[in-house]
N, C-alpha and C positions, 0 to 999 in steps of 0.2 A: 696194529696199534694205530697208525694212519688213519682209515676210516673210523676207527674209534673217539678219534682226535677230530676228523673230521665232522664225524655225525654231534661230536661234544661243541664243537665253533658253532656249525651249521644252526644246533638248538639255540643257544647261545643270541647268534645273531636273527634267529625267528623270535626268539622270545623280545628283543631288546624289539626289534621293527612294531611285534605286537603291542609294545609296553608304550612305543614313542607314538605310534597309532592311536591309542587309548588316551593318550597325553594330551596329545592336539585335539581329539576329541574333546574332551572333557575342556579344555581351554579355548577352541570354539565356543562349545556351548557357554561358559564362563562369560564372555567375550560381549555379548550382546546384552546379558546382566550389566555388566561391567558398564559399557557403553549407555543404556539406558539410566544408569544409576549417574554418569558422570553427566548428560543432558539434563537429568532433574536439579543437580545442584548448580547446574550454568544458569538455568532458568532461574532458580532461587538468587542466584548473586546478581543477575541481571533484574532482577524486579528490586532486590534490596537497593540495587544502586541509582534505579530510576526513582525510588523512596525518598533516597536522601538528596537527590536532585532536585524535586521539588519540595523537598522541608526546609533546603537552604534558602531560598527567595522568600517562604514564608515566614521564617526566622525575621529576616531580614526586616520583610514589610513589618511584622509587627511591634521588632524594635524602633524603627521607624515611626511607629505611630503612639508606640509606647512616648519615645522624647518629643514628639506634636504635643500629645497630651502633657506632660511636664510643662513643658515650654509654656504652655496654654494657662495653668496653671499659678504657674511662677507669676506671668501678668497679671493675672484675672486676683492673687493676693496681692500684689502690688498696687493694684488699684482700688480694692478692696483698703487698703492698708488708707492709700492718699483719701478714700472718702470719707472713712472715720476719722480721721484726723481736721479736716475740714469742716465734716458734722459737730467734732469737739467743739472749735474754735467759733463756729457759728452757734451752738450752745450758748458756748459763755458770753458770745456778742451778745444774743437773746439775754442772758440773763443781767448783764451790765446793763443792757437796755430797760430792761422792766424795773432794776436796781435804782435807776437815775431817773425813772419817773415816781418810784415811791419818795425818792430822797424831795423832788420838785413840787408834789403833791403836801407832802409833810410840811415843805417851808411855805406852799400858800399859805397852811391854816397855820401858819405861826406869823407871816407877815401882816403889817399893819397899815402900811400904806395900799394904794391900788395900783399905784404904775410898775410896782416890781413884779405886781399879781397878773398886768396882763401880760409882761415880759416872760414870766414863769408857766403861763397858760399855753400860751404860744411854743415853750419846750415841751411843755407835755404834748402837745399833738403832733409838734417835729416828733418827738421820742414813740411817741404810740405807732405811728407811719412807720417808723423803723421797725418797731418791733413786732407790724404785718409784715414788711417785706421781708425780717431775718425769718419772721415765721414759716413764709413761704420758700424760702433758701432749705431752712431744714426741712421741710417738706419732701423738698425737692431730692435733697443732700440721700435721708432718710430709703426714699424709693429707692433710690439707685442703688445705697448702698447694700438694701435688700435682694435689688435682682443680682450684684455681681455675685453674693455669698451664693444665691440660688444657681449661677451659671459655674461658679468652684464645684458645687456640689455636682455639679451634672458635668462636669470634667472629671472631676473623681470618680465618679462613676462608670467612666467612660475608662481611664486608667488603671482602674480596678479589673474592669473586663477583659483590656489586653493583656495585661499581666497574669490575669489567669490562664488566657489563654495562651501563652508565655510557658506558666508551669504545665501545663497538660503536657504540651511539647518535648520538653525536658523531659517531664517522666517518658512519656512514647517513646522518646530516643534510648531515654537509660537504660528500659526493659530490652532492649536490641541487643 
């Protein structure tokens, strides 16, 4: 019964060596899958992270240029604002002006004497004089306030592009 027992351990402990043999086999070979598979997603996390390293600074800058352009903006209507206002005022100067030469013109051809006529003559060409130089004021007024609407416009445009490029960004990131 001994060697029965024996020969029954004996297989027992050759099957189990063969079994743990085949084990480590097979998880060797496992092993360099395994390994290979865990280097590919190092790589992957290592590129995702150098990704977001540089979309941080460009975030950055763009926000950055995004409030340049605001800022740019916010003046450039500002001043926009003070040259129409200006243009208003020298308007109505202009037109108070041409107003008091028609009212001065009216009273020559209704006056009768001549010393009030050349008194009266004399405001009309003060008033006319004024009203080349307010002409040239709005002229002046006029251009400017042309080119600043034209420089808003080409700010806008310019905040328009960053902020686009703003959204791109965002989406890039969200898809991640």
């Amino acid at each position: 019964m001994r060697p029965t027992l024996m020969r029954g351990v004996l297989a027992v402990l050759i099957g189990t060596f063969v079994l743990g043999s085949s084990m480590v086999a097979r998880q060797s070979r496992q092993e360099p899958d395994l390994t290979g598979a865990l280097l590919i997603e190092v790589r992957g996390l290592r590129a995702a992270i150098e990704q977001l390293a540089a979309t941080g600074p460009r975030v950055q800058l763009a926000l950055g240029r995004l409030q340049m352009h605001e800022q740019r903006i916010d003046t450039l209507v500002k001043r926009h604002t003070d040259v129409r206002d200006r243009r208003l005022e020298v308007e109505a100067e202009l037109a108070r002006h041409k107003n008091t030469i028609g009212s001065l013109e009216e009273t020559i051809r209704t006056a009768t004497s001549t010393a009030p006529r050349e008194e009266i003559t004399e405001a009309i060409r003060h008033h006319r004089r004024l009203v080349a130089e307010t002409s040239e004021r709005l002229q002046r007024l006029v251009a400017e306030e042309a080119a600043i609407a034209q420089d808003v416009s080409g700010e806008q445009a310019q905040w328009t592009d960053v902020s686009r490029r703003l959204d791109e960004l965002d989406r890039a990131l969200n898809r991640k």
